[in-house]
Backbone bond lengths (Angstrom), bond angles and torsions (degrees), N, CA, C in turn:
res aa  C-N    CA-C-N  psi(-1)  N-CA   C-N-CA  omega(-1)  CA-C   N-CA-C  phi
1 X - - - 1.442 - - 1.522 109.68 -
2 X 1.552 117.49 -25.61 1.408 112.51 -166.87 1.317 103.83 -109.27
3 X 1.461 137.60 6.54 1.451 165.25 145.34 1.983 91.22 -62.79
4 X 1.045 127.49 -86.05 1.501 139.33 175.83 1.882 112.19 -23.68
5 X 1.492 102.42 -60.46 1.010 106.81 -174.24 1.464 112.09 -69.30
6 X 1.573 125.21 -47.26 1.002 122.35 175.98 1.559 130.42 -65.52
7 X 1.319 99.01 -9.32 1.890 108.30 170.64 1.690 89.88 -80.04
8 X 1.517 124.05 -58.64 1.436 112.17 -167.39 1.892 108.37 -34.06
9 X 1.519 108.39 -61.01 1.622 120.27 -168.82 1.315 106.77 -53.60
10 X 1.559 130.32 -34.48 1.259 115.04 -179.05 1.477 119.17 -91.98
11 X 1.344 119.67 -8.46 1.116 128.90 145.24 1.370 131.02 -36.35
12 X 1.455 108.22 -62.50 1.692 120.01 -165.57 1.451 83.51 -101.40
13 X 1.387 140.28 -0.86 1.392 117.71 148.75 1.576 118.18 -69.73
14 X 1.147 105.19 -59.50 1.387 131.02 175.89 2.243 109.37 -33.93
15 X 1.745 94.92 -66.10 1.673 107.36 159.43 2.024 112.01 -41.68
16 X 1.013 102.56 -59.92 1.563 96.45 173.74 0.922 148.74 -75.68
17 X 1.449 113.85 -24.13 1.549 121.31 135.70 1.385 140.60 -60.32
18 X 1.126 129.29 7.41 1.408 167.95 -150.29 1.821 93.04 -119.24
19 X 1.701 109.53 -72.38 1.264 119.88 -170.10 1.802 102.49 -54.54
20 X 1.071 99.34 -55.82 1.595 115.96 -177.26 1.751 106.14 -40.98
21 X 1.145 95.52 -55.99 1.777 99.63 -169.69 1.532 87.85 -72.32
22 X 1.094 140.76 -48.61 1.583 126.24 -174.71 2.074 99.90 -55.51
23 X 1.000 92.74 -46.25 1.516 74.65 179.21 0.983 127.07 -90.72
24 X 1.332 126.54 9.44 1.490 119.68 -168.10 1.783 87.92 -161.46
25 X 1.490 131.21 90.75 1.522 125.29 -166.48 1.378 91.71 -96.52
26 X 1.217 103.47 150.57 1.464 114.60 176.38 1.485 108.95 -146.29
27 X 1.267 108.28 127.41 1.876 106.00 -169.43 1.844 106.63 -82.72
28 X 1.515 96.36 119.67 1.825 92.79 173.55 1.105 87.57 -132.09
29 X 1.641 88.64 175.55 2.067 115.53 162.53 1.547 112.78 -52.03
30 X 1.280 106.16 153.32 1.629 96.91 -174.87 1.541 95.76 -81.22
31 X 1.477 96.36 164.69 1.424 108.65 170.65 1.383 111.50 -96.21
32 X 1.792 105.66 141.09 1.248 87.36 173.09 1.575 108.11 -117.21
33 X 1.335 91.06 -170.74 2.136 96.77 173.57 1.488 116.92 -57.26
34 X 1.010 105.40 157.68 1.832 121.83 172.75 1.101 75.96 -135.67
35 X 1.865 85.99 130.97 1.795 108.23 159.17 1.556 109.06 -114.74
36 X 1.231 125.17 119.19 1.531 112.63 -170.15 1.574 89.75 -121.74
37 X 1.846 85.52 140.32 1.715 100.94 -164.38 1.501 87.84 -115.22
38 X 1.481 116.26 151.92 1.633 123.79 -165.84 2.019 90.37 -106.07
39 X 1.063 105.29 116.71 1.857 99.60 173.94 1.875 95.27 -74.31
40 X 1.025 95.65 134.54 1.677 101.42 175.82 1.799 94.40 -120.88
41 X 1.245 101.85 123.58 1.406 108.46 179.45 1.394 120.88 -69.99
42 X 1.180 137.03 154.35 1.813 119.95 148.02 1.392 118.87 -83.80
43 X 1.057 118.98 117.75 1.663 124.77 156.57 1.495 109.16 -20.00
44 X 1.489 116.88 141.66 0.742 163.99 -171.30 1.916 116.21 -71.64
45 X 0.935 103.59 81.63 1.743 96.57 -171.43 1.075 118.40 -73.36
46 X 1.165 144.61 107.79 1.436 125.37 161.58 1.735 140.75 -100.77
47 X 0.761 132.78 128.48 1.514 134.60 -169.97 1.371 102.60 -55.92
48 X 1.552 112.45 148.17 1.214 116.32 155.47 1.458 129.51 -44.84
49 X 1.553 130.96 -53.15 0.708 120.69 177.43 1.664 123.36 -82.06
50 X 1.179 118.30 10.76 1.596 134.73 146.27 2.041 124.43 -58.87
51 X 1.543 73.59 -59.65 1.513 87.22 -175.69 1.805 106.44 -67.32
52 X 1.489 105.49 -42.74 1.319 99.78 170.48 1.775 136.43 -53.62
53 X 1.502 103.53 -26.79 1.127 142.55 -171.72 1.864 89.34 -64.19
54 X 1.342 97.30 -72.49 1.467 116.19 -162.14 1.511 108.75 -51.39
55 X 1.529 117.50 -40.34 1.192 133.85 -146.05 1.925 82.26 -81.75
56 X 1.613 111.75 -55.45 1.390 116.27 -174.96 1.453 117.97 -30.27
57 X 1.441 84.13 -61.39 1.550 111.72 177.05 1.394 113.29 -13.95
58 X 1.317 94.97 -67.02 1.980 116.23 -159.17 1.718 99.64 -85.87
59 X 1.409 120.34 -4.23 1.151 117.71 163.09 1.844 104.21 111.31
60 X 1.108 113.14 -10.61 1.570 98.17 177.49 1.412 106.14 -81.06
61 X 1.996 85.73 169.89 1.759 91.81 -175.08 1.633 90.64 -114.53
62 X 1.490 84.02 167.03 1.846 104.80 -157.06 1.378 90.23 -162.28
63 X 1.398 120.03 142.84 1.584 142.76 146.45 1.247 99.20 -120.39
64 X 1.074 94.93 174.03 2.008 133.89 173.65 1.858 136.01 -135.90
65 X 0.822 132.95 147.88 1.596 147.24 -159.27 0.851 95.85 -159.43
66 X 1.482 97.52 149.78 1.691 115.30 172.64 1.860 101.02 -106.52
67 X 1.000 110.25 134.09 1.788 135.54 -175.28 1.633 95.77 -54.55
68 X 0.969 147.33 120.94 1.577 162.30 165.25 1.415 89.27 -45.43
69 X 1.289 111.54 -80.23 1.447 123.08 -151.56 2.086 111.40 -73.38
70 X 1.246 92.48 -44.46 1.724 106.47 164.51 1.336 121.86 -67.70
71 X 0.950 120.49 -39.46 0.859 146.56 -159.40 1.878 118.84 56.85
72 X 1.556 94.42 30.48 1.736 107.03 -174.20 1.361 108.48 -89.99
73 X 1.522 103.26 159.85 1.464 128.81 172.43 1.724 94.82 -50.88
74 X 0.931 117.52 159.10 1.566 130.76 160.46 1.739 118.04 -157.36
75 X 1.304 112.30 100.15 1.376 126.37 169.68 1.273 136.14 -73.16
76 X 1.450 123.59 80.45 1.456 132.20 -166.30 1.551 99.44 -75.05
77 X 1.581 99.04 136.30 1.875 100.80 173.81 1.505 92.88 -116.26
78 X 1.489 122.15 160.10 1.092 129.92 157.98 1.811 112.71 -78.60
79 X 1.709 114.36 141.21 1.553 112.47 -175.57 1.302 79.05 -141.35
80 X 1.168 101.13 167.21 1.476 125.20 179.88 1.822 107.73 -112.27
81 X 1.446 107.13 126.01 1.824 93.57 169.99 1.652 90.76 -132.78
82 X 1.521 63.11 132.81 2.085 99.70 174.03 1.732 97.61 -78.91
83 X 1.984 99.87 123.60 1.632 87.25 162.52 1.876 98.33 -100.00
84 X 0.989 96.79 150.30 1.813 99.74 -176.91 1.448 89.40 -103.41
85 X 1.389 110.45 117.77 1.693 112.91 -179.52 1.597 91.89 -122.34
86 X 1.567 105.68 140.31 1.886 114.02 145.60 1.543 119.42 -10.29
87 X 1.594 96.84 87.74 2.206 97.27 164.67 1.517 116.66 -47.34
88 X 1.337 122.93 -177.63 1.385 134.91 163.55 1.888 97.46 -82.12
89 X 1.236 99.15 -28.36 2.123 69.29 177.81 1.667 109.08 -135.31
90 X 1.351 102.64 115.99 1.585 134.14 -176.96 1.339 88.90 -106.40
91 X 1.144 126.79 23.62 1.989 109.54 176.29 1.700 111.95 -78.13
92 X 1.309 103.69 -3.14 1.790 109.78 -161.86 1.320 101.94 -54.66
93 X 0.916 118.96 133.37 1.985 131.57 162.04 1.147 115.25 -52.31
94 X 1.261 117.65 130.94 2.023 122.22 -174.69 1.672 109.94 -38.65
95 X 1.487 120.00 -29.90 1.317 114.98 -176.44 1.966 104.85 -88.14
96 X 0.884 126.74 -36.21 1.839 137.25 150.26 1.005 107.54 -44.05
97 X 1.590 132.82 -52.16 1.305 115.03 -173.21 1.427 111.50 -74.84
98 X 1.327 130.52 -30.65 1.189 139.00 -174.06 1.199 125.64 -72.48
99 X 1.754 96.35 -28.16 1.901 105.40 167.38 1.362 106.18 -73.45
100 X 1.475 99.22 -43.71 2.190 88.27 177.41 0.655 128.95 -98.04
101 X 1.958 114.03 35.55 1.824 110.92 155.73 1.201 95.20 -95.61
102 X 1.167 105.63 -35.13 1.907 109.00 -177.51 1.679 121.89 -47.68
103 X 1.700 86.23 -21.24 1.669 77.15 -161.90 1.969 91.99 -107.42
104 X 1.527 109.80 2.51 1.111 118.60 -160.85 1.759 95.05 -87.26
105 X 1.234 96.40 -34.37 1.921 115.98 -178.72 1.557 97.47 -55.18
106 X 1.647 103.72 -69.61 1.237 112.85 175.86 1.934 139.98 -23.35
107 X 1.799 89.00 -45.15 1.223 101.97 177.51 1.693 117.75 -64.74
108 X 1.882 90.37 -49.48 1.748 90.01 -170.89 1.045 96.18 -67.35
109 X 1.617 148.84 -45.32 1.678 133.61 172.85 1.368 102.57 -11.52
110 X 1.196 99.56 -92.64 1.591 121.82 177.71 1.445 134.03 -8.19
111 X 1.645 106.84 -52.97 1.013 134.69 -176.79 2.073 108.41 -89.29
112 X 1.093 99.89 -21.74 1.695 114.79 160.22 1.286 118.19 -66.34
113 X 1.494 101.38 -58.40 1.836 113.79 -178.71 0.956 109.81 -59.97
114 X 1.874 110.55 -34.16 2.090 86.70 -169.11 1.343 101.28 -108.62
115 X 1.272 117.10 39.58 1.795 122.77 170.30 1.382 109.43 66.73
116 X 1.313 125.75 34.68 1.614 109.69 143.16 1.155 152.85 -166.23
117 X 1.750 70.29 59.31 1.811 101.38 156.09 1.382 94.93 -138.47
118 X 1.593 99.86 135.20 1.880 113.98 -179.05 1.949 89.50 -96.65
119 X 1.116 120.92 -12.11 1.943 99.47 175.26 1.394 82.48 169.93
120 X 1.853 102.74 154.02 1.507 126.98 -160.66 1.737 84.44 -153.93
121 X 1.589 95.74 175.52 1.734 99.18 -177.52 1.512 93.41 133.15
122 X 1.529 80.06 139.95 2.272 103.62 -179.61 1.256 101.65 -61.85
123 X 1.166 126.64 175.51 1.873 127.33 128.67 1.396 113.28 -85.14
124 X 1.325 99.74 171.59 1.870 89.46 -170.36 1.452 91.17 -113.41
125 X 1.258 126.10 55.15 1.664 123.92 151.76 1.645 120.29 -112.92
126 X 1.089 109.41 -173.66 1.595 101.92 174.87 1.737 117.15 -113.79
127 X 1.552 108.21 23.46 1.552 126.35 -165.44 1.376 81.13 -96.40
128 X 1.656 101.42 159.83 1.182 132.08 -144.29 1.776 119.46 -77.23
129 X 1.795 93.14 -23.90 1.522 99.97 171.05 1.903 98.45 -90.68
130 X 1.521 106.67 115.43 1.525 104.51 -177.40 1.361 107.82 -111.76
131 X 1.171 145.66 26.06 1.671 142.92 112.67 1.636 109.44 -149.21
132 X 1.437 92.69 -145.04 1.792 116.12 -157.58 1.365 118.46 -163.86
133 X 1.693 120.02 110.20 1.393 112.48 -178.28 1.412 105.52 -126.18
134 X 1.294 116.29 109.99 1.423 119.70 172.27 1.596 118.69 -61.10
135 X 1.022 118.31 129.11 1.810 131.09 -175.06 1.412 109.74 -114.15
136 X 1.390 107.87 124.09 1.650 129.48 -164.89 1.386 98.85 -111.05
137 X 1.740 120.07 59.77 1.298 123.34 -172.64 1.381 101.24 -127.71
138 X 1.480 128.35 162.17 1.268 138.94 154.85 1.495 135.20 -34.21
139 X 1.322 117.00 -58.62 1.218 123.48 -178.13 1.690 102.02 -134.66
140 X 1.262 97.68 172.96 2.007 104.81 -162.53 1.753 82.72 -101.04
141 X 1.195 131.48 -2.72 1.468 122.69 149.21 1.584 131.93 -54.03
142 X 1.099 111.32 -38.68 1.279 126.17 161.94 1.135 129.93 -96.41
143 X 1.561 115.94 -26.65 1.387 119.72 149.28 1.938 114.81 -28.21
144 X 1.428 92.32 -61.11 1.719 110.36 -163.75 1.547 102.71 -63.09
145 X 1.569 116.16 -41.14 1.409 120.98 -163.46 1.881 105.49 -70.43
146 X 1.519 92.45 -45.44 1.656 86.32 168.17 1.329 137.11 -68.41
147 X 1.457 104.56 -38.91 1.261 121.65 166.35 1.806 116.83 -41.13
148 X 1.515 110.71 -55.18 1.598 128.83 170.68 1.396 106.28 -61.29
149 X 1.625 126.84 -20.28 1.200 100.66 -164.90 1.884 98.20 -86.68
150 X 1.215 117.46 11.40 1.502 108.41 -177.77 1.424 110.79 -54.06
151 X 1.163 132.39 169.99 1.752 134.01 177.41 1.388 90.14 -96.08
152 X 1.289 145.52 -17.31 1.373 134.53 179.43 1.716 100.57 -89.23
153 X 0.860 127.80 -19.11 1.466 135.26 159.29 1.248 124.52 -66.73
154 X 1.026 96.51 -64.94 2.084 104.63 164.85 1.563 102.47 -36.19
155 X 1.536 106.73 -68.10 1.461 115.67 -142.27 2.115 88.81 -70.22
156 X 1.208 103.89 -10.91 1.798 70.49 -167.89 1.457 106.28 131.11
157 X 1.555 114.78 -55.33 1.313 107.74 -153.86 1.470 124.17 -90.11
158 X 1.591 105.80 -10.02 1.550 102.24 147.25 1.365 105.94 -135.59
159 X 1.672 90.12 164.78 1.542 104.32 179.95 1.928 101.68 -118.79
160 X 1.622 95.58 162.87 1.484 102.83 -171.01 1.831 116.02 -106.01
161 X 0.866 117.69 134.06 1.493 106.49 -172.60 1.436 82.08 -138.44
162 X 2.249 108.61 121.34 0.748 93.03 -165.09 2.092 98.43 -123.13
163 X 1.457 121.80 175.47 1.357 126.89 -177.91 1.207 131.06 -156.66
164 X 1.564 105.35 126.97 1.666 99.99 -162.45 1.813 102.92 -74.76
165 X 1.257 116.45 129.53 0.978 152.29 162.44 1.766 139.75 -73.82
166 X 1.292 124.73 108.83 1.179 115.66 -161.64 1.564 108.67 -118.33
167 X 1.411 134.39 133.32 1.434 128.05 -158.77 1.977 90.10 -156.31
168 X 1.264 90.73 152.06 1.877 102.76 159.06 1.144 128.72 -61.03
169 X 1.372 122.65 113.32 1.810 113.30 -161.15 1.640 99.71 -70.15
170 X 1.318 111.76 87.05 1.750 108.25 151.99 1.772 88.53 151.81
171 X 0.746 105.46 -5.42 1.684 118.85 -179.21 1.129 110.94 -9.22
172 X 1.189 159.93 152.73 1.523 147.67 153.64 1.446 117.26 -113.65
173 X 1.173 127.86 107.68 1.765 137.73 -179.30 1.886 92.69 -19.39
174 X 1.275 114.57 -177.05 1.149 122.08 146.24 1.264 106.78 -179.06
């Protein structure tokens, strides 16, 4: 869309400067083309025992195995997943509850953008644990503190039950 729009502007720049030189000619050098080339980088590889390195660094825990069948490196990190279960107070009024899902959305955004939560989301039943946000943090100390800082946490209406978690560092859902 912002490729689209910006052909329109140089267009009706392009159209009006056109008008201008018809009315007002002025003899110059010709212009010539600009060719503008986009550098596209290559990604960044890193070794296991880099990434493991890095991960140490910042304080998470991580092991490794070698794959049976791959016979590949495999780098397990520790994550933390928040179960978001039913608080003691659901009394909120349909317009309360609606401000603190809003602001409940808000948080996991938040907590996505600044890297730490790798995925959040309800279950689709009406049982008592009503979602799950995995936390891409160091310790289950901060796991818990972020987890609590939700406004549906504050307010009451859910509670966090939380578990250290072990996954393939780069894993892909499927």
């Amino acid at each position: 869309m912002k490729k689209y729009i910006g052909v329109c502007v140089a267009v009706l720049v392009l159209v009006s400067c056109k008008k201008i030189e018809k009315e007002n000619p002025v003899v110059s050098e010709p212009v010539q083309d600009t060719i503008i080339t986009e550098i596209i980088e290559e990604p960044i590889i890193k070794t296991v025992k880099e990434i493991k390195e890095e991960l140490t660094s910042k304080g998470f825990k991580t092991y490794e195995y070698v794959d049976e069948k791959t016979k590949d490196t495999i780098l397990m990190q520790q994550y933390f997943m928040a179960f978001l279960k039913n608080g003691p107070i659901r009394s909120q009024n349909e317009e309360e509850a609606e401000i603190l899902q809003q602001e409940h959305l808000a948080h996991l955004a938040k907590m996505y953008e600044l890297g730490y939560a790798d995925i959040s989301g309800p279950f689709g039943d009406t049982g008592s644990i009503r979602g799950v946000t995995i936390y891409n943090v160091p310790t289950q100390k901060m796991a818990d503190s972020l987890a609590n800082a939700d406004p549906m946490v504050k307010a009451g209406r859910l509670v966090i039950e939380m578990h250290p978690w072990w996954a393939g560092k780069g894993s892909p859902l499927r």
